[in-house]
PDBQT receptor file of N, H, CA, C and O in Angstrom, charges set to zero:
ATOM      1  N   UNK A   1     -10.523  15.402  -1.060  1.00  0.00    +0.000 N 
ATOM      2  CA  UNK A   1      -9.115  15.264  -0.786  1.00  0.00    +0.000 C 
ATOM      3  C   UNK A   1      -8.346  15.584  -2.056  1.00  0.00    +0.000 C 
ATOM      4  O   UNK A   1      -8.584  14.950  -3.084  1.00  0.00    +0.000 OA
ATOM      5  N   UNK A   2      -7.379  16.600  -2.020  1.00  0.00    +0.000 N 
ATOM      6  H   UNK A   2      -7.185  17.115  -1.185  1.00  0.00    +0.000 HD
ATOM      7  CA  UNK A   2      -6.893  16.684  -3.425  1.00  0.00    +0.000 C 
ATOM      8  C   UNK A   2      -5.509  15.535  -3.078  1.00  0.00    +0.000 C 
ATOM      9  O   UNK A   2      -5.349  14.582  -2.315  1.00  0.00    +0.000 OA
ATOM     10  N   UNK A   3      -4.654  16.268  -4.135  1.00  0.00    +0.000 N 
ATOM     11  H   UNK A   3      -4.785  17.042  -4.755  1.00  0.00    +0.000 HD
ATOM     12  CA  UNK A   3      -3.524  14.976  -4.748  1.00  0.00    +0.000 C 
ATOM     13  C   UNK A   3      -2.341  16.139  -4.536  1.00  0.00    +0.000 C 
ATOM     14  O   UNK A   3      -2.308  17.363  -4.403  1.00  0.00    +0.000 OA
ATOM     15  N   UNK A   4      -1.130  14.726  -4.597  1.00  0.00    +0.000 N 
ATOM     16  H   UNK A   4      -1.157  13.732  -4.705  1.00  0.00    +0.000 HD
ATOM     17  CA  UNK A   4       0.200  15.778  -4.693  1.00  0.00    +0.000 C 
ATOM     18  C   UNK A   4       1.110  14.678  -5.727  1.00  0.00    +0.000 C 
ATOM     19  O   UNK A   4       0.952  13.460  -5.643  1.00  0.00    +0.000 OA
ATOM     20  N   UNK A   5       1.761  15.111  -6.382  1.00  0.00    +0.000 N 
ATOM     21  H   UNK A   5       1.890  16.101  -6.450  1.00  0.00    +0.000 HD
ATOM     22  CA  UNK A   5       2.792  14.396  -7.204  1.00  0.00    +0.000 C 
ATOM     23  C   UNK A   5       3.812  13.851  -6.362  1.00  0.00    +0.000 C 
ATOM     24  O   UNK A   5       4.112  14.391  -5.297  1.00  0.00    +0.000 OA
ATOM     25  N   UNK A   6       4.466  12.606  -6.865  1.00  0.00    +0.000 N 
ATOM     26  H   UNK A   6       4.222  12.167  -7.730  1.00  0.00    +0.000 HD
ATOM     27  CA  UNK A   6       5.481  11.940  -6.361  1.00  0.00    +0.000 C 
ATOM     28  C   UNK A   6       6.323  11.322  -6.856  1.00  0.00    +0.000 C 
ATOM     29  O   UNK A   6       5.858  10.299  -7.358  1.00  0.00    +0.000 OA
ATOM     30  N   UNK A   7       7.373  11.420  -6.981  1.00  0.00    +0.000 N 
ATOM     31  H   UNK A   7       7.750  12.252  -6.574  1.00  0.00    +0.000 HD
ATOM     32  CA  UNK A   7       8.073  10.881  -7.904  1.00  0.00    +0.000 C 
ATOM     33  C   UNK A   7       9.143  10.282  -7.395  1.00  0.00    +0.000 C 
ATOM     34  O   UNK A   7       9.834  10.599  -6.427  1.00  0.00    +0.000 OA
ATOM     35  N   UNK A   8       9.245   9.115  -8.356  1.00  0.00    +0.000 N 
ATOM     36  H   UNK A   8       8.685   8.857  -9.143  1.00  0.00    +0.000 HD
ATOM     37  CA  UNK A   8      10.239   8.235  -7.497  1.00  0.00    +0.000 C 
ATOM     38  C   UNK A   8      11.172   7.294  -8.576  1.00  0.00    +0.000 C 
ATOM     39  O   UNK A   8      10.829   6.878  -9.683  1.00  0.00    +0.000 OA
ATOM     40  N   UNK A   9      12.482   7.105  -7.861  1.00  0.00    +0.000 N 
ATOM     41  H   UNK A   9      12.761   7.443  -6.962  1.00  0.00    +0.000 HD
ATOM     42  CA  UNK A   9      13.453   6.723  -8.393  1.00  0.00    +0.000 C 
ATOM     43  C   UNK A   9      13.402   5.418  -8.019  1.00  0.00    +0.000 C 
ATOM     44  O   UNK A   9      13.371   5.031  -6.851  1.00  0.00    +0.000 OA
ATOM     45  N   UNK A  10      13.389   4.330  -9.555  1.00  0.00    +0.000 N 
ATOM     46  H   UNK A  10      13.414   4.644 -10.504  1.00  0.00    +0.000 HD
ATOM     47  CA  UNK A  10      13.472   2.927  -8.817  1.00  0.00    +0.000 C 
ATOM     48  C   UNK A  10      14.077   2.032 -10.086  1.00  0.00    +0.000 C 
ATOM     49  O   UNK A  10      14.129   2.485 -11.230  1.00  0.00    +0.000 OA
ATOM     50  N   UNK A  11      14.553   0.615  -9.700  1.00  0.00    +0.000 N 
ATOM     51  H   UNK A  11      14.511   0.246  -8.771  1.00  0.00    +0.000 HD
ATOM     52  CA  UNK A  11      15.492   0.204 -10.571  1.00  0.00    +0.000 C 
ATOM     53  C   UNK A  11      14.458  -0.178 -11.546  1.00  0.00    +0.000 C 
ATOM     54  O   UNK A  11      13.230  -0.202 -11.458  1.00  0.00    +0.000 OA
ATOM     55  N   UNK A  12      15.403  -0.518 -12.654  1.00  0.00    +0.000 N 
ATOM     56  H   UNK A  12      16.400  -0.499 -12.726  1.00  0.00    +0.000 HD
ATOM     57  CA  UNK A  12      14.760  -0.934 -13.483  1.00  0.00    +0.000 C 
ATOM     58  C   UNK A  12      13.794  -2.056 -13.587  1.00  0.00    +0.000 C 
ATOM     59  O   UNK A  12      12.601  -2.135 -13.879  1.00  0.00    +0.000 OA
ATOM     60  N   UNK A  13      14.957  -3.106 -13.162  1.00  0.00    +0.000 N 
ATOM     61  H   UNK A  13      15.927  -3.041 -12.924  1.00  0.00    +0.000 HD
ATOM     62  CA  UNK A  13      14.141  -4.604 -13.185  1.00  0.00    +0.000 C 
ATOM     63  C   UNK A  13      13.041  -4.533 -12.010  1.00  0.00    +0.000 C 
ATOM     64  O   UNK A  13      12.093  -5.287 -12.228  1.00  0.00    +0.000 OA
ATOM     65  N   UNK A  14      12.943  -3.700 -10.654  1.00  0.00    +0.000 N 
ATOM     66  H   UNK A  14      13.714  -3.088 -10.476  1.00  0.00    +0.000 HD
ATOM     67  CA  UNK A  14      11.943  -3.020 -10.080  1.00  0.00    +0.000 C 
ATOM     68  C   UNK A  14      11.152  -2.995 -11.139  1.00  0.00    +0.000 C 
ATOM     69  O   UNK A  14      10.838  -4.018 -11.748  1.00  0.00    +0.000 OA
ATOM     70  N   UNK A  15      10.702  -1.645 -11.496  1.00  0.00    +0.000 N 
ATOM     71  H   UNK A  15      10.957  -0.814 -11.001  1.00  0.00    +0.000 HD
ATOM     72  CA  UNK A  15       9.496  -1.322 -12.573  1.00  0.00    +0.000 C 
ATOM     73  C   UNK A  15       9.147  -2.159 -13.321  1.00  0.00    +0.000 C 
ATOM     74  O   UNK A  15       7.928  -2.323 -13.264  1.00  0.00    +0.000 OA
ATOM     75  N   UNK A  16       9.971  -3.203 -14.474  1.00  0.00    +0.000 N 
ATOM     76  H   UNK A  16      10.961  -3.070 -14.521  1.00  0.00    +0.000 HD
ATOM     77  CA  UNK A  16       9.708  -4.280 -14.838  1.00  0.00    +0.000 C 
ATOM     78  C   UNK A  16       8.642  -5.210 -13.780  1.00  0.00    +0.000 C 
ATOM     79  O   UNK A  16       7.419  -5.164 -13.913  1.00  0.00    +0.000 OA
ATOM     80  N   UNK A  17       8.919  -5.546 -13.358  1.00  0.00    +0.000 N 
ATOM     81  H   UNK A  17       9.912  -5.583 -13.250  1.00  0.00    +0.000 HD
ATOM     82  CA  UNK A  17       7.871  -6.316 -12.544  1.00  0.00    +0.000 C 
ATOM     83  C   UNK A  17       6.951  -5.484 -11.723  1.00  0.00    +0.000 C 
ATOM     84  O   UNK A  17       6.147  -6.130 -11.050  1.00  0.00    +0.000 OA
ATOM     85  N   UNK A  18       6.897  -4.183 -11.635  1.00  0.00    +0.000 N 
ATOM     86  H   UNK A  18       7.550  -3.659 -12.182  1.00  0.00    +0.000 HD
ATOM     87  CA  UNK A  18       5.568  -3.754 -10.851  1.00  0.00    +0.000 C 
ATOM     88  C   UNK A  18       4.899  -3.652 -12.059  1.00  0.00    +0.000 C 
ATOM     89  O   UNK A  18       3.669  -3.665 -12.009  1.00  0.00    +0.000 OA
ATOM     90  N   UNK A  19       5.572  -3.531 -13.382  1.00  0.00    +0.000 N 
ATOM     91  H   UNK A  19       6.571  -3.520 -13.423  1.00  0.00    +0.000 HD
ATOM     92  CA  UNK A  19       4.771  -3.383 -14.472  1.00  0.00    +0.000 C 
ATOM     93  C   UNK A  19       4.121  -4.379 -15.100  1.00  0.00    +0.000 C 
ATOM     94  O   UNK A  19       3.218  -4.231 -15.924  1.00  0.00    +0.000 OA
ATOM     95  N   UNK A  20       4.706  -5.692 -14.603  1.00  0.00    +0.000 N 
ATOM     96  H   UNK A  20       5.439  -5.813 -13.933  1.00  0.00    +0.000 HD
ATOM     97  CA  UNK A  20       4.394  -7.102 -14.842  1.00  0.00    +0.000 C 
ATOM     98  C   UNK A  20       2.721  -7.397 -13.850  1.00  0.00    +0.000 C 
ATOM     99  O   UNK A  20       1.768  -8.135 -14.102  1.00  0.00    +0.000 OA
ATOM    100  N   UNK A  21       3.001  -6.379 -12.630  1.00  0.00    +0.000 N 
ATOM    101  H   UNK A  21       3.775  -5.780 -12.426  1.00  0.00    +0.000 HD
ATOM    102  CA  UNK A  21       1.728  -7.041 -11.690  1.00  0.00    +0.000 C 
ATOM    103  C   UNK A  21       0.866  -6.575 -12.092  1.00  0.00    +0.000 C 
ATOM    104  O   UNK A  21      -0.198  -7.192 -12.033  1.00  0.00    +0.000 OA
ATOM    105  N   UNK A  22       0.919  -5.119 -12.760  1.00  0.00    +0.000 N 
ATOM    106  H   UNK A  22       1.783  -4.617 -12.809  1.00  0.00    +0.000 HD
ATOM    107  CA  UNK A  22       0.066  -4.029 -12.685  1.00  0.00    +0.000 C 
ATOM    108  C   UNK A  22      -1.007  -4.627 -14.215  1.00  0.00    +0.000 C 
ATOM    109  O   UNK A  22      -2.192  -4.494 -14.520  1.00  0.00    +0.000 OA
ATOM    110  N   UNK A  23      -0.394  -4.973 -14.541  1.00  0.00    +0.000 N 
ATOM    111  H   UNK A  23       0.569  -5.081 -14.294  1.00  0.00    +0.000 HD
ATOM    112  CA  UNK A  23      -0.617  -5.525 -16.457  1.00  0.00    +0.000 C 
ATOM    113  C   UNK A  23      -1.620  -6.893 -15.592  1.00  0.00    +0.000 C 
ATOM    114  O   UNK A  23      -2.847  -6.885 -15.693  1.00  0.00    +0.000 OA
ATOM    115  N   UNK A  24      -1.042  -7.756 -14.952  1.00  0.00    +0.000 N 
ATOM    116  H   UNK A  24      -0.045  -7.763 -14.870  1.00  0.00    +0.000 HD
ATOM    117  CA  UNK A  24      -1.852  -8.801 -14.614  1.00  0.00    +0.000 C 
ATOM    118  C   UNK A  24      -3.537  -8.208 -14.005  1.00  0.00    +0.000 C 
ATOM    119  O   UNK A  24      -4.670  -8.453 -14.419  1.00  0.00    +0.000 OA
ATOM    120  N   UNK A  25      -3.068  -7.409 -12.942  1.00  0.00    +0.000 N 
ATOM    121  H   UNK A  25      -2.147  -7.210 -12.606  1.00  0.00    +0.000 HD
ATOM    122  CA  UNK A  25      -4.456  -6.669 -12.046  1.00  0.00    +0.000 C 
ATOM    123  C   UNK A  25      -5.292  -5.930 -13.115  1.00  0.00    +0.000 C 
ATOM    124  O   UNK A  25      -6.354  -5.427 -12.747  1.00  0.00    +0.000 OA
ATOM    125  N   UNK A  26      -4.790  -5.784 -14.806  1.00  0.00    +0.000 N 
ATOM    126  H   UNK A  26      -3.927  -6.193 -15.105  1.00  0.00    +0.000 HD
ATOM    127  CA  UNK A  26      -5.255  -5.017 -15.548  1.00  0.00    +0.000 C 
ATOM    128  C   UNK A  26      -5.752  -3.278 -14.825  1.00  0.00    +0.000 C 
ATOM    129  O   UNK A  26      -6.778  -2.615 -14.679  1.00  0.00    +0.000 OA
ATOM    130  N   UNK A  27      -4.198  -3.157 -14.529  1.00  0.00    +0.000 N 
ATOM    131  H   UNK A  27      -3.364  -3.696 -14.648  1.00  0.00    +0.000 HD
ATOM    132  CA  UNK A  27      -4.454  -1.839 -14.020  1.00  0.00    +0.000 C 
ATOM    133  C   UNK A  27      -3.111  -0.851 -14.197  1.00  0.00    +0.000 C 
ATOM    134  O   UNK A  27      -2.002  -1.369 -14.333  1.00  0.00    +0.000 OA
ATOM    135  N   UNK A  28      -3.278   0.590 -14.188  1.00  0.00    +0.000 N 
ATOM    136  H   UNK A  28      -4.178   1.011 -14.078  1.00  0.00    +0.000 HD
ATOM    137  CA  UNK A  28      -1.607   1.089 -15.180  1.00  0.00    +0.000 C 
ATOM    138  C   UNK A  28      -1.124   0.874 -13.452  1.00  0.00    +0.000 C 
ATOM    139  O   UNK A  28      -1.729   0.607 -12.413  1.00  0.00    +0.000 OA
ATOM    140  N   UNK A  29       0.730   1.240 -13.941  1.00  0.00    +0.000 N 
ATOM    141  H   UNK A  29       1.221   1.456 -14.784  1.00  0.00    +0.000 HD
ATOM    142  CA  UNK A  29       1.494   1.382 -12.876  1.00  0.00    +0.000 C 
ATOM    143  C   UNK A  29       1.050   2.232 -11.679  1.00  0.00    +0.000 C 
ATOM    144  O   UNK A  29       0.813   1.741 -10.575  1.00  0.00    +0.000 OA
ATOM    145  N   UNK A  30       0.936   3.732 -12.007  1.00  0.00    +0.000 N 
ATOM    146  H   UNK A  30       1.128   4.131 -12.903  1.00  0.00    +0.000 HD
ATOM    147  CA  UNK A  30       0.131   4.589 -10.674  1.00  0.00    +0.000 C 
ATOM    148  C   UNK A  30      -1.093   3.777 -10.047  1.00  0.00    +0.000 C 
ATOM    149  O   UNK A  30      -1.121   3.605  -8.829  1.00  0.00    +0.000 OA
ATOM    150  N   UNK A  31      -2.093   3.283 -10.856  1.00  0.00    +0.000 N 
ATOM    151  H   UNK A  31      -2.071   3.423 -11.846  1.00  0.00    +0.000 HD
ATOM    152  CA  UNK A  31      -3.032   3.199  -9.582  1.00  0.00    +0.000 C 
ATOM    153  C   UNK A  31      -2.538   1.739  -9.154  1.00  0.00    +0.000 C 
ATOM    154  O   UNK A  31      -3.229   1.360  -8.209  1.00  0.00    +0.000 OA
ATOM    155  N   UNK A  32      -1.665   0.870  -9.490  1.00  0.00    +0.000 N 
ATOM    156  H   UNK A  32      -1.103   1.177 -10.258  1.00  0.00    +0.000 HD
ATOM    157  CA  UNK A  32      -1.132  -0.108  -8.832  1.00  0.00    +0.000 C 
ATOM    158  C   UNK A  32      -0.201   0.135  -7.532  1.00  0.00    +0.000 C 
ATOM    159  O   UNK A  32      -0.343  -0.298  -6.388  1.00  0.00    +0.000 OA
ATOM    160  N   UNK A  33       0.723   0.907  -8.041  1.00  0.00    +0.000 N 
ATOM    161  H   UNK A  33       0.838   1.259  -8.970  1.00  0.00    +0.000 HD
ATOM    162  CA  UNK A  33       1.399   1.312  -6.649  1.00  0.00    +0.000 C 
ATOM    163  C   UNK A  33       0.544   2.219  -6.148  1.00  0.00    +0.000 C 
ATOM    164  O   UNK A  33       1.369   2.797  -5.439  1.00  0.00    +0.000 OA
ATOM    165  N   UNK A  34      -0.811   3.005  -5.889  1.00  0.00    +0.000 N 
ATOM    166  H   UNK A  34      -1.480   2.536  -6.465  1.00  0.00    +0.000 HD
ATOM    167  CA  UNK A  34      -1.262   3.405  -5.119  1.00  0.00    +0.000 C 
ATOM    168  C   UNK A  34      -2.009   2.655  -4.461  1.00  0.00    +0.000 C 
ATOM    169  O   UNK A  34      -2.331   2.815  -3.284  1.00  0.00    +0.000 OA
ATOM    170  N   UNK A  35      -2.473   1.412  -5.492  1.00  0.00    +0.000 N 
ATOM    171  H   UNK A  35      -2.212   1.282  -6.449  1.00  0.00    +0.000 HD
ATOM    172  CA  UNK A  35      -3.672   0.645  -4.445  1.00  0.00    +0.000 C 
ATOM    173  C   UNK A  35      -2.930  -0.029  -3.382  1.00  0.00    +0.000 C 
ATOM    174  O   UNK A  35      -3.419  -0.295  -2.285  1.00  0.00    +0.000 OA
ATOM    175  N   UNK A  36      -1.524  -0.347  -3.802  1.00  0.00    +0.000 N 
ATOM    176  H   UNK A  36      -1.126  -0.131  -4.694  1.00  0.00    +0.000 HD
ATOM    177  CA  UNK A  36      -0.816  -1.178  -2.519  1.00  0.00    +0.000 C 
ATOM    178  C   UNK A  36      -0.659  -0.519  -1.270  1.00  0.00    +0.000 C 
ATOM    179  O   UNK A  36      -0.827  -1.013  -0.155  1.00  0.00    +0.000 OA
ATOM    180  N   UNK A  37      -0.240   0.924  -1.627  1.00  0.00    +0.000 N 
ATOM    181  H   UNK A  37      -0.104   1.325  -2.533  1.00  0.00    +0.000 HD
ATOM    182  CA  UNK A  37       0.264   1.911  -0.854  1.00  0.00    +0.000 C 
ATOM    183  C   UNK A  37      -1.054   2.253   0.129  1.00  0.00    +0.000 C 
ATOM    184  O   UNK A  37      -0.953   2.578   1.312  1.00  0.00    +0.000 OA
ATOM    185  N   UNK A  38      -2.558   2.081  -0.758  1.00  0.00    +0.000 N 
ATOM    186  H   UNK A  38      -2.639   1.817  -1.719  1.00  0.00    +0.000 HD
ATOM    187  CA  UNK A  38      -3.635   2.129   0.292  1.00  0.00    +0.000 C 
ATOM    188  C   UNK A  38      -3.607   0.732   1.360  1.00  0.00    +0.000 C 
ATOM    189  O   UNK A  38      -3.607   0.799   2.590  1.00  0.00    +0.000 OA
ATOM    190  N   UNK A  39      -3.579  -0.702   0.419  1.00  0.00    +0.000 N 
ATOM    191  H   UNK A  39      -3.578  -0.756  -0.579  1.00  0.00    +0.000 HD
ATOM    192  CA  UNK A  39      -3.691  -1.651   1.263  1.00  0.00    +0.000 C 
ATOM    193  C   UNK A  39      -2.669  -1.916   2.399  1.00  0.00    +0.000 C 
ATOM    194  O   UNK A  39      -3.037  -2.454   3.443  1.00  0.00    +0.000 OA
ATOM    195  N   UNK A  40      -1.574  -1.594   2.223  1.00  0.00    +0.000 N 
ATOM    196  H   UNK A  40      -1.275  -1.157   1.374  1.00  0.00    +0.000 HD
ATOM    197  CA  UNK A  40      -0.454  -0.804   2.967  1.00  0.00    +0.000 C 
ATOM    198  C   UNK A  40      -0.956  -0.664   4.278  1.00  0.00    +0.000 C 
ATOM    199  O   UNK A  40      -1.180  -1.403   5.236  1.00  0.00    +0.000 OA
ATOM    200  N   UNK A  41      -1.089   0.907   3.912  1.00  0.00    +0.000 N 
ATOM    201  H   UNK A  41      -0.907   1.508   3.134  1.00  0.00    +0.000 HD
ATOM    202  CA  UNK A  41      -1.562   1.432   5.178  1.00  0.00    +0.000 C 
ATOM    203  C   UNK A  41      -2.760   1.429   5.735  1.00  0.00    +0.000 C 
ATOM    204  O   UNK A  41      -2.873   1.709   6.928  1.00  0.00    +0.000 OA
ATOM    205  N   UNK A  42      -3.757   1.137   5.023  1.00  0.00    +0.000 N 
ATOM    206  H   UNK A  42      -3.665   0.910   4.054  1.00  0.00    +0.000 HD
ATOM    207  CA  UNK A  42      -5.382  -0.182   5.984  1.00  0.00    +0.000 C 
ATOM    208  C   UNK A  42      -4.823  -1.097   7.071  1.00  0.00    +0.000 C 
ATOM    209  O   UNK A  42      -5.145  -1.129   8.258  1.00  0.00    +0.000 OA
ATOM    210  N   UNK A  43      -3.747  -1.976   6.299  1.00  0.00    +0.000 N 
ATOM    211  H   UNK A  43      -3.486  -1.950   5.334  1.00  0.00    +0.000 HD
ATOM    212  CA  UNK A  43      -2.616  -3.099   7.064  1.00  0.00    +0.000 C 
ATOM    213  C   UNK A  43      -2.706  -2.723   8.431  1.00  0.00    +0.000 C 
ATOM    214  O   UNK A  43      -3.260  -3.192   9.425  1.00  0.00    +0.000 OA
ATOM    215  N   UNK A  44      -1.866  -1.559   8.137  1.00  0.00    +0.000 N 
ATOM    216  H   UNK A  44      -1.416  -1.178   7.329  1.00  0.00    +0.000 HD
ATOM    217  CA  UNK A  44      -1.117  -0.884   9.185  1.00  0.00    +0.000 C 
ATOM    218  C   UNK A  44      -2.384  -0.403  10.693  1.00  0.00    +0.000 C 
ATOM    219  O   UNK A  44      -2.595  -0.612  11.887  1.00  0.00    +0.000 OA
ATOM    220  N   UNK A  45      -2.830   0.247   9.648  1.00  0.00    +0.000 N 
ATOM    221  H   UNK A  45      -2.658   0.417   8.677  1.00  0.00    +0.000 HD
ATOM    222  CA  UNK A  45      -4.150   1.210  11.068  1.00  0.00    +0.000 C 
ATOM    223  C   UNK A  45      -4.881  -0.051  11.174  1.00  0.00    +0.000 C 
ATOM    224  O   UNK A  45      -4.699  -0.292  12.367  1.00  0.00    +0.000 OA
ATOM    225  N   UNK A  46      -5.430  -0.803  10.824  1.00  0.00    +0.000 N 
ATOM    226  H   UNK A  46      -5.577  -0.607   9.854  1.00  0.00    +0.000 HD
ATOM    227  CA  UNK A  46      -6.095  -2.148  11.518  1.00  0.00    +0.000 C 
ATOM    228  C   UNK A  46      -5.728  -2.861  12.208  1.00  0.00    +0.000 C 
ATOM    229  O   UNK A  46      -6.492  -3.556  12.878  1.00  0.00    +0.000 OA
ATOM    230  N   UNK A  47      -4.224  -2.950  12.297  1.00  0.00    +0.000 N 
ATOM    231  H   UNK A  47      -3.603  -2.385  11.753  1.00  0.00    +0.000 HD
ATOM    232  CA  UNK A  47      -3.365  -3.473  12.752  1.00  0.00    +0.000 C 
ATOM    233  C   UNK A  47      -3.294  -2.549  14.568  1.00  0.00    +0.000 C 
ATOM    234  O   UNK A  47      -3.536  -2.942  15.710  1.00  0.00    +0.000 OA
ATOM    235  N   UNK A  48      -3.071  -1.900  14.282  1.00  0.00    +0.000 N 
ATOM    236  H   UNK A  48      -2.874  -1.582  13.354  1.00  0.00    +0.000 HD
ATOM    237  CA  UNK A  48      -2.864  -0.762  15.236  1.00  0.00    +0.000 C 
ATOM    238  C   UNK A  48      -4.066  -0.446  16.127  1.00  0.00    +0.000 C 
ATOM    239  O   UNK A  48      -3.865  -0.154  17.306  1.00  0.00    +0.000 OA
ATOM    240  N   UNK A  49      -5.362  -0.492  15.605  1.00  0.00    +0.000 N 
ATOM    241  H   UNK A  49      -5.526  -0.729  14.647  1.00  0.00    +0.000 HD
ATOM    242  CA  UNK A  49      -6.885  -0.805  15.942  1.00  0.00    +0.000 C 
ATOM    243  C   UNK A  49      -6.784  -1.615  17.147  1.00  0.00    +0.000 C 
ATOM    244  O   UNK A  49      -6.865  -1.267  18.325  1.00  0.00    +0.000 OA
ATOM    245  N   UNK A  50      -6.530  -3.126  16.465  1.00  0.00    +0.000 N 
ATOM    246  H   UNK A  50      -6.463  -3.409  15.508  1.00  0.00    +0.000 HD
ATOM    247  CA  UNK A  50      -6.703  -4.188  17.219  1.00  0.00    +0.000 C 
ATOM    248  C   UNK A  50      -5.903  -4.324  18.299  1.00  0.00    +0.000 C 
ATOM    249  O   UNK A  50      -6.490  -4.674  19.322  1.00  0.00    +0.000 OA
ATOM    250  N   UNK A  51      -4.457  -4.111  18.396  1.00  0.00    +0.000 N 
ATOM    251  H   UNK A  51      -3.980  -3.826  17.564  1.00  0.00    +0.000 HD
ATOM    252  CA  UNK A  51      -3.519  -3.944  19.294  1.00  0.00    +0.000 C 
ATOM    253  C   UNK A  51      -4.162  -2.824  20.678  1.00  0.00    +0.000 C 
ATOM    254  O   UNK A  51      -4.238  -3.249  21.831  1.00  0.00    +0.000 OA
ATOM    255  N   UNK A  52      -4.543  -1.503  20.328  1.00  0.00    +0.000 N 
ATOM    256  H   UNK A  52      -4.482  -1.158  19.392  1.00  0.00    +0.000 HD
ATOM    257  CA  UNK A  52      -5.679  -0.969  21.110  1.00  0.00    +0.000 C 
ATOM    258  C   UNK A  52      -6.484  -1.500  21.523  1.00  0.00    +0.000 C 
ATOM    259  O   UNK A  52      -6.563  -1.374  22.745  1.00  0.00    +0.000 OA
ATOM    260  N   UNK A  53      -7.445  -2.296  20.930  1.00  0.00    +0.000 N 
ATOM    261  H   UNK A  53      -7.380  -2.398  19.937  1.00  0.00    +0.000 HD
ATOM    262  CA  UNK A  53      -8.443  -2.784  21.673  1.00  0.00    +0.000 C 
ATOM    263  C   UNK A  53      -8.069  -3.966  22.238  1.00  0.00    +0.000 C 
ATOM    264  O   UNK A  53      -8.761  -4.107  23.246  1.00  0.00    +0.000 OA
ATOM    265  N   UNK A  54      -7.467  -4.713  22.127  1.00  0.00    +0.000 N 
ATOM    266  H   UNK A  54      -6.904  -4.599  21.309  1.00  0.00    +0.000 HD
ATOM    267  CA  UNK A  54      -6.721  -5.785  23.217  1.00  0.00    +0.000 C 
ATOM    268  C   UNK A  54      -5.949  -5.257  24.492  1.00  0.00    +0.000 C 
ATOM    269  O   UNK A  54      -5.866  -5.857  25.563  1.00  0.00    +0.000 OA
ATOM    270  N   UNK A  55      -5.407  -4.048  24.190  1.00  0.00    +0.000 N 
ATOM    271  H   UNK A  55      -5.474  -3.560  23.320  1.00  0.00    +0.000 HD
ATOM    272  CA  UNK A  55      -4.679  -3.328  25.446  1.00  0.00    +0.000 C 
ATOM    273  C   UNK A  55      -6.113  -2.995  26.198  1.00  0.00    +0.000 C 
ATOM    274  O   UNK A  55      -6.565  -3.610  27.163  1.00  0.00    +0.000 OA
ATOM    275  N   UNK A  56      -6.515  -2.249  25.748  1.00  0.00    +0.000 N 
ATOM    276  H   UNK A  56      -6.147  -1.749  24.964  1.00  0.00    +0.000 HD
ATOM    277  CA  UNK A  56      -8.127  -1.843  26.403  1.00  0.00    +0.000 C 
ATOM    278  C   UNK A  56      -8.998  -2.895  27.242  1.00  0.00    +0.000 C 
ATOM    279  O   UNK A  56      -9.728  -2.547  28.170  1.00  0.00    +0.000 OA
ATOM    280  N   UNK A  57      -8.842  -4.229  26.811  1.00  0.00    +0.000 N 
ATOM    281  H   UNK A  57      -8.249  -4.512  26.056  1.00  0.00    +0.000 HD
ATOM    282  CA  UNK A  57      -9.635  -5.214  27.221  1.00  0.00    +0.000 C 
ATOM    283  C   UNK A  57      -8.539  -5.962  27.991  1.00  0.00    +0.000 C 
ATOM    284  O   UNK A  57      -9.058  -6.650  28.870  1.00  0.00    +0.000 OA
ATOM    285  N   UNK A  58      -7.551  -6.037  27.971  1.00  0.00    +0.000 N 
ATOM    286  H   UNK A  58      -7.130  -5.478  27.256  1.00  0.00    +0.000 HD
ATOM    287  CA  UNK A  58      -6.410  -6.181  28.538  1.00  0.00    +0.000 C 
ATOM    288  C   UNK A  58      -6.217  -7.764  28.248  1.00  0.00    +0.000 C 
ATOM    289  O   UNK A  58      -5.984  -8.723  28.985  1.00  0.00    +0.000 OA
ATOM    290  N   UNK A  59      -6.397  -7.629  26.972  1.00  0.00    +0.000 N 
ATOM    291  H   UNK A  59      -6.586  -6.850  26.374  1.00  0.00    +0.000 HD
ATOM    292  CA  UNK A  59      -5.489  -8.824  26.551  1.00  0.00    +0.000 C 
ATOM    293  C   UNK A  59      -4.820  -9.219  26.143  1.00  0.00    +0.000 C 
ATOM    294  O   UNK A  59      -4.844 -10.231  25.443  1.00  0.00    +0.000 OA
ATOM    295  N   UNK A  60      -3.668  -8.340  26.529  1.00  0.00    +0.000 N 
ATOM    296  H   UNK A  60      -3.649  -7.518  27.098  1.00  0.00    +0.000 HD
ATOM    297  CA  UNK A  60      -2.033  -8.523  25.937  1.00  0.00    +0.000 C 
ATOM    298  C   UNK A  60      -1.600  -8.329  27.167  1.00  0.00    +0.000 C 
ATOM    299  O   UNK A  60      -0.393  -8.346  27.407  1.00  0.00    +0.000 OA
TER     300      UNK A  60
């Protein structure tokens, strides 16, 4: 899978504290906001998984 650049505009006191989490996880800013951005969207499609398979089994 290759990569694409992204760049993003965010406040200051924002970055301050993603820079605060990222320092705690002992990890730089990019792969912090990427690991969220993965756990994110895992969230999401697991989420979405299960909702399927309850419709399927019809238990919703």
């Amino acid at each position: 899978m290759g990569s694409t650049v992204l760049s993003l505009r965010i406040d200051g006191e924002l970055l301050d504290r993603v820079r605060q989490h990222a320092a705690r996880s002992g990890m730089s800013v990019q792969d912090y906001v990427v690991r969220t951005l993965i756990r994110e969207d895992f969230d999401e499609r697991f989420n979405a998984a299960v909702d399927e398979t309850e419709k399927f089994y019809g238990l919703t």
